[in-house]
N, C-alpha and C positions, 0 to 999 in steps of 0.2 A: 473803423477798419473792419473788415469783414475777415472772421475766421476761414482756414478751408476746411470745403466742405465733409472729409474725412476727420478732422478733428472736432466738428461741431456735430457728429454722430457719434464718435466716440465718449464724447461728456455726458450726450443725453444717456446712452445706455448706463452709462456708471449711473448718471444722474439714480434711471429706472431700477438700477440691480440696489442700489443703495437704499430706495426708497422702503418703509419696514413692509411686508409681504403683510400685517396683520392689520393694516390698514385698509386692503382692499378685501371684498367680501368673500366667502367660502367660497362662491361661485367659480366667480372672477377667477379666483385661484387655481381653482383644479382647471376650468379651461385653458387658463394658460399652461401649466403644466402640462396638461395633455397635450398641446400642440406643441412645446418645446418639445418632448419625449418624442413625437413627431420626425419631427425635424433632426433628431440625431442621424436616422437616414437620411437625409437630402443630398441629394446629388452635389450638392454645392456645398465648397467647405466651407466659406465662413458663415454662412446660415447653421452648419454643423456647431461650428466653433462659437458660434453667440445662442446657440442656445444650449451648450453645455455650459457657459459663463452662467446664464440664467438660471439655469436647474441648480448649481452648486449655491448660488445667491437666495434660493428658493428655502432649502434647508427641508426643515422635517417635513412640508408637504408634497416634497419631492420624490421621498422615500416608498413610498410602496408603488406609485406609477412605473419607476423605474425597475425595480424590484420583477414585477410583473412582466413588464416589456422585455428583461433578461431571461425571465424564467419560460417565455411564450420559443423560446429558442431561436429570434429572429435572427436580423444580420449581422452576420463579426460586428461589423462598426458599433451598431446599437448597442449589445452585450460588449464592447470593450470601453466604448464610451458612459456606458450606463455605470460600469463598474467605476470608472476613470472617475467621474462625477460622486459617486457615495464615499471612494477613497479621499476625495479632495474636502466632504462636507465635516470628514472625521477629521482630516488636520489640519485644515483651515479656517473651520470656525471657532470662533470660542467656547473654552468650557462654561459649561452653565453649573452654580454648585447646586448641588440635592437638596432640595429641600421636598416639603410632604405638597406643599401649595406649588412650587414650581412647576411648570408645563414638561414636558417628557425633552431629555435631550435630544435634538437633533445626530450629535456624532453617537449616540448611545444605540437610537433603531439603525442607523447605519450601519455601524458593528454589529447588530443581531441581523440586519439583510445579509451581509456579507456570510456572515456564518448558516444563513438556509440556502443561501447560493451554491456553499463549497459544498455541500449535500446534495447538488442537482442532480437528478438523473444521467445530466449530459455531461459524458466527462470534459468536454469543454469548458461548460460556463463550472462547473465542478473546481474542476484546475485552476480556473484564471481566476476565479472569485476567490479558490484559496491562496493566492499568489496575491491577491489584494490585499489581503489579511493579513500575511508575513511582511510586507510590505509599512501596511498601516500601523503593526505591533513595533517595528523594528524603529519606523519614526516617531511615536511616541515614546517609546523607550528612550531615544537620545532625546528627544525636550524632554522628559520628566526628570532623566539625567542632569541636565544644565539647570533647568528649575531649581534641582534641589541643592546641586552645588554652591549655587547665587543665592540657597537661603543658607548657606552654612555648613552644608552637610557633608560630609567626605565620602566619595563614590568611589572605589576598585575595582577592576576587573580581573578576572583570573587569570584572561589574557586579550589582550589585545585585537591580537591575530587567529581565534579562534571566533567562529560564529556562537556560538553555543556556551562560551565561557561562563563562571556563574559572574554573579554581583554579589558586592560587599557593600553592607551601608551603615555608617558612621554618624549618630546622631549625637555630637557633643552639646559643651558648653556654648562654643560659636552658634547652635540652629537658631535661626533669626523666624523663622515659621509661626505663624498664628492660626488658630484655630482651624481645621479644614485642610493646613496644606502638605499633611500625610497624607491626602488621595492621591500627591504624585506618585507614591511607593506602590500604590495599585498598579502602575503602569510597567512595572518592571519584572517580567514573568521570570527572570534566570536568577532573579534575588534569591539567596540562599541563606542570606546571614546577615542583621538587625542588631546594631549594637548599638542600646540606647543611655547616654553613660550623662546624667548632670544635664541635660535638654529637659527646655518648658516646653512640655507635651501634656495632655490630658486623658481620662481616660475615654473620653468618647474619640478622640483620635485614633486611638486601639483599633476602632470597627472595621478600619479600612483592612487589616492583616487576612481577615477572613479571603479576601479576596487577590491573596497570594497562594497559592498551591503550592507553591517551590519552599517556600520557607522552612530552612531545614536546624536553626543556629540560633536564639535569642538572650539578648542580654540587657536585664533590666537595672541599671547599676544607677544610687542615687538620687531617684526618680521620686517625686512624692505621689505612687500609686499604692492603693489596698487592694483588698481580694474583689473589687469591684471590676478590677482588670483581666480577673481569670477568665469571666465569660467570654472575651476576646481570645484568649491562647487556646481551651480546650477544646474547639472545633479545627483546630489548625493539625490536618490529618499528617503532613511532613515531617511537624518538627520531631526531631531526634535527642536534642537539646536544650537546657534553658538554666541561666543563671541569674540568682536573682539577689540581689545584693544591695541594703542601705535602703530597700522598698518598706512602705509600710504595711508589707502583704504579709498576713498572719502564718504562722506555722500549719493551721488549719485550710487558708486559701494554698499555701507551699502541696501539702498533702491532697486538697482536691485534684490538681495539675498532675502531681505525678500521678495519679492511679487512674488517669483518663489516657495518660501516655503509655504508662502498664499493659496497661490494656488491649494495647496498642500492639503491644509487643516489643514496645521501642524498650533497650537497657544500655545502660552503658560500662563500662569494666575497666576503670584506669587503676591500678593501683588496687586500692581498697576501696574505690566508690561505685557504685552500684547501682543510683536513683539517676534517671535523666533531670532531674532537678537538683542543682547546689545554689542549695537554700545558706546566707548569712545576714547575719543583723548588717553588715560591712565592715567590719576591721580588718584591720590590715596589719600583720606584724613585720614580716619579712625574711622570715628564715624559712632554712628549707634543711629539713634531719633526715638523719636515716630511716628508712621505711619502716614501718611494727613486722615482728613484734620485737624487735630490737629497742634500746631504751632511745630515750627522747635527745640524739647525739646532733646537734648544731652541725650540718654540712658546707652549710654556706647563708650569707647575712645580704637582703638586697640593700644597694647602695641607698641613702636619703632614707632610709625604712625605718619606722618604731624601733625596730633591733638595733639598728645602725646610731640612732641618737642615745639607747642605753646601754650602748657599749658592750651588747651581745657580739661575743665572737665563734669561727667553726672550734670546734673540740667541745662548747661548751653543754653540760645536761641539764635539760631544763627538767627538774622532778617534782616540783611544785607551782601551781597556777589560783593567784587571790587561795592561797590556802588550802586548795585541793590537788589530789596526787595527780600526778602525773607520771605515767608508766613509758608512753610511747607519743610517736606523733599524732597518731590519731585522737588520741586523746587530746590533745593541744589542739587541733585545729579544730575540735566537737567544743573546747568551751571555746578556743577565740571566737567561735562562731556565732555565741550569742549576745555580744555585744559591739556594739555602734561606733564607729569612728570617731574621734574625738575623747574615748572613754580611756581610763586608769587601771592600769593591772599593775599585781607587784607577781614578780616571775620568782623562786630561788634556781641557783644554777651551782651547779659545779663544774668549776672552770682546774680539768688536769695541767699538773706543773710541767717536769718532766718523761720523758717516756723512755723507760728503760727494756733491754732486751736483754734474759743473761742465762744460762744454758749449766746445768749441773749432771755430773754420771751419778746415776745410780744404781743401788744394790737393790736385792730384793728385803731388805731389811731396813730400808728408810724408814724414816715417816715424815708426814708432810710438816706438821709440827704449827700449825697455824689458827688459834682461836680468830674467828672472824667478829663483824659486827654489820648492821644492817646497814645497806647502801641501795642506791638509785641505780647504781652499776656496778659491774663485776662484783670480784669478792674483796671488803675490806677487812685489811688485815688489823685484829684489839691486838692479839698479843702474839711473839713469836715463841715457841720455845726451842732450848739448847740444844745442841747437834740433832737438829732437825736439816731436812733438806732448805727448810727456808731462812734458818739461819746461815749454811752455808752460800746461797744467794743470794745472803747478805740483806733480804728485806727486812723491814721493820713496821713498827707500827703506824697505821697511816694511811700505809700503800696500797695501792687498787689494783688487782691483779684483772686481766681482761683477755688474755689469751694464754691457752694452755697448749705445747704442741699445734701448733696452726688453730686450736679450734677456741672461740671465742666462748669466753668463762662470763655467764649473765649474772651469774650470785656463787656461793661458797659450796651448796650443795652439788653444781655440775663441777666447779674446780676438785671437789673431793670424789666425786664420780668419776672424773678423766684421771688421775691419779693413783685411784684402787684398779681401774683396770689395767694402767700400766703394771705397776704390782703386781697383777695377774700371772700379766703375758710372762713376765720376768723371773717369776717361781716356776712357770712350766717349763721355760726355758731351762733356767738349770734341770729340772725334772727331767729334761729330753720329751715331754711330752708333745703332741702333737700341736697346732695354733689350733682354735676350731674355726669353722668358716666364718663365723662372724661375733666376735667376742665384745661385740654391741649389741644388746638384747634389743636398743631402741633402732637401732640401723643407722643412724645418720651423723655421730662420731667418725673424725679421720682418724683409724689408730695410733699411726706414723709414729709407731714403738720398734721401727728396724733395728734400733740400737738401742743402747742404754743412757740416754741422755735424754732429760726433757728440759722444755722451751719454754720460758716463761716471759711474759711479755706483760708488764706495770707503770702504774702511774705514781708519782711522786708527788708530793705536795699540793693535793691538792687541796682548793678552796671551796667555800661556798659562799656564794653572792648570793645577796639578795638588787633586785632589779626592779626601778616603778616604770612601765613603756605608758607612752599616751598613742594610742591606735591612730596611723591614719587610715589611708582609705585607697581598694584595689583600682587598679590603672587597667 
């Protein structure tokens, strides 16, 4: 049975376009090239049309004929077809990987033609060759997108509906990716943010980052890299940020990174931290206290957290860590920091009973009447004496006083400092004397001595636990 004869033309040409180009000689090849390039003017379209088929099927020795023919400024068609053709050889051929022995990629001089194109003189071939490029960037974006999904990876976007939105990338425990296939992440110029948490990755994968400019966010969490990965981060002129956690990258490689970033001018200012690098061994506790230089007060406990299995709760003061003090939270989060998830601490805390609030008038002939004893917070009280003001309010030994008149009492010496100056105010009053403008030499006492009653506000019973956490590890 005899084919027809349009389909027994159409095989042979696949036959030809399929056949490998490196089989026939140099020659052979640029002639035919040349006369495809040809033929992209021809009066006739499907002669147009099979030899743009050819030239795309041609690949890398297609690319500078075409190149030329665009740049010689000839006919719309040629320049829209010549462009039409380097756009198709960049996403529809396959990628080739890098190697030092591998031949030059075909889509790689393509993307460098396109980009001396959008250079042209002619704002024409200028314009359209750079419309090929947004074009060609846009549709490898969305395959390198789905690539990386289908290895594992979890991909964001900022939005949707916006062209320009950035990208978020997610490399967990599910990355299924082997050697090589972080070159998708090349592909993604609005990527802004690299979160690489518990993924078998290596460090020659790293190389590929250089080749993001946007990257603004990095998180190297659980990773089994050293400082052999810095080389990769310190050229990366964007970032702004970088946390690095459960790595086996030294205090030393931590320190290269930030002072290349420094330098940079890049800083950051959350709280108390200052370095664009938060550098930790990984642990992980779970609480969250009141900010320094306030003592180290338990705000709140994450659920499933180290704090949550040893029965840490909020109110409570953590003042001691494996036997060293502890003043503030800073202080807590500079040692949790140097060790490794899975690791044993023993915490002490003081966990306050009741909290009492109870109000006395006074004369200018009080006295406060309260021998103290050293505490992690406020002022405790060793001993009260007799018709003192603090026997009158009834306290006793034990109690933790922590607020005096609205203003928070850190130790004995401000509760006795907030006290004598009420005293003060309270003799010049009888005196008729005048207040003076400001009867805080320090400034930052609330007087709130409108009247003759102060405000004491203490803790009861309380305890001191000792605590063993076993660290786990940030999310």
């Amino acid at each position: 049975m005899k084919l027809p004869i349009l389909t027994a033309l159409a095989m042979t040409a696949v036959a030809f376009i399929a056949a490998p180009v490196a089989a026939q000689t140099p020659e052979d090849v640029r002639q035919r090239v040349t006369k495809w390039v040809e033929q992209l003017d021809s009066s006739d379209f499907d002669v147009r049309e099979h030899a743009t088929q050819r030239l795309v099927a041609a690949g890398a020795p297609a690319i500078k004929p075409l190149e030329a023919a665009i740049a010689s400024q000839g006919s719309l068609e040629v320049i829209t077809r010549g462009l039409q053709v380097l756009r198709q050889i960049i996403t529809s051929l396959p990628e080739t990987k890098r190697t030092d022995k591998a031949p030059a990629d075909p889509r790689q001089l393509a993307l460098e033609a396109l980009d001396r194109l959008a250079k042209s003189p002619s704002p024409l071939i200028a314009r359209q060759a750079a419309n090929a490029r947004v074009v060609v960037r846009s549709t490898e974006e969305e395959k390198a997108m789905r690539t990386l999904r289908v290895l594992g990876a979890q991909v964001t976007q900022g939005s949707e509906y916006e062209t320009n939105a950035p990208i978020y990338l997610v490399l967990g425990s599910k990355w299924r990716g082997g050697p090589g296939d972080l070159r998708h992440v090349a592909k993604l110029p609005r990527l802004i943010s690299l979160s690489v948490k518990r993924a078998k990755v290596t460090v020659d994968d790293f190389s590929v980052l250089r080749e993001i400019p946007s990257l603004q966010y990095l998180d190297l969490m659980y990773v089994n890299m050293g400082d052999d990965v810095i080389q990769h981060l310190v050229p990366l002129k964007s970032l702004q940020f970088v946390r690095l956690y459960g790595t086996r990258i030294t205090p030393e490689g931590k320190t290269e990174l930030e002072r290349s970033m420094l330098s940079r001018g890049v800083g950051r200012n959350l709280g108390t931290f200052n370095s664009p690098v938060d550098y930790k061994q990984g642990a992980f506790l779970g609480v969250h206290c009141q900010p320094s230089p306030a003592p180290c007060m338990i705000r709140d406990v994450t659920p499933d957290s180290a704090a949550h299995s040893a029965d840490l709760r909020p109110g409570d003061v953590i003042f001691s860590y494996d036997q060293k003090p502890v003043q503030t939270f800073d202080d807590l989060r500079t040692l949790i920091g140097q060790n490794r998830a899975g690791d044993s601490k023993t915490l002490k805390v003081l966990r306050p009973g009741e909290t009492i609030n109870k109000v006395q008038k006074l004369t200018s002939d009080d006295q406060l009447g309260i021998e103290a004893e050293a505490s992690p917070i406020g002022a405790k009280i060793a001993k009260v004496l007799p018709e003192s003001v603090a026997a009158k309010l009834e306290l006793k030994a034990g109690d933790i006083i922590t607020s005096y008149n609205g203003n928070g009492v850190p130790d004995f010496a401000e509760l006795k400092a907030l006290f004598e100056m009420q005293m003060r105010a309270l003799k010049r009053r009888e005196a008729g004397e005048p207040e003076p403008p400001n009867a805080d030499p320090f400034g930052f006492r609330r007087p709130a001595f409108i009247d003759d009653n102060c405000s004491i506000i203490f803790v009861r019973d309380v305890e001191e636990l000792e605590k063993t956490v076993k660290f786990g590890e940030w999310e």
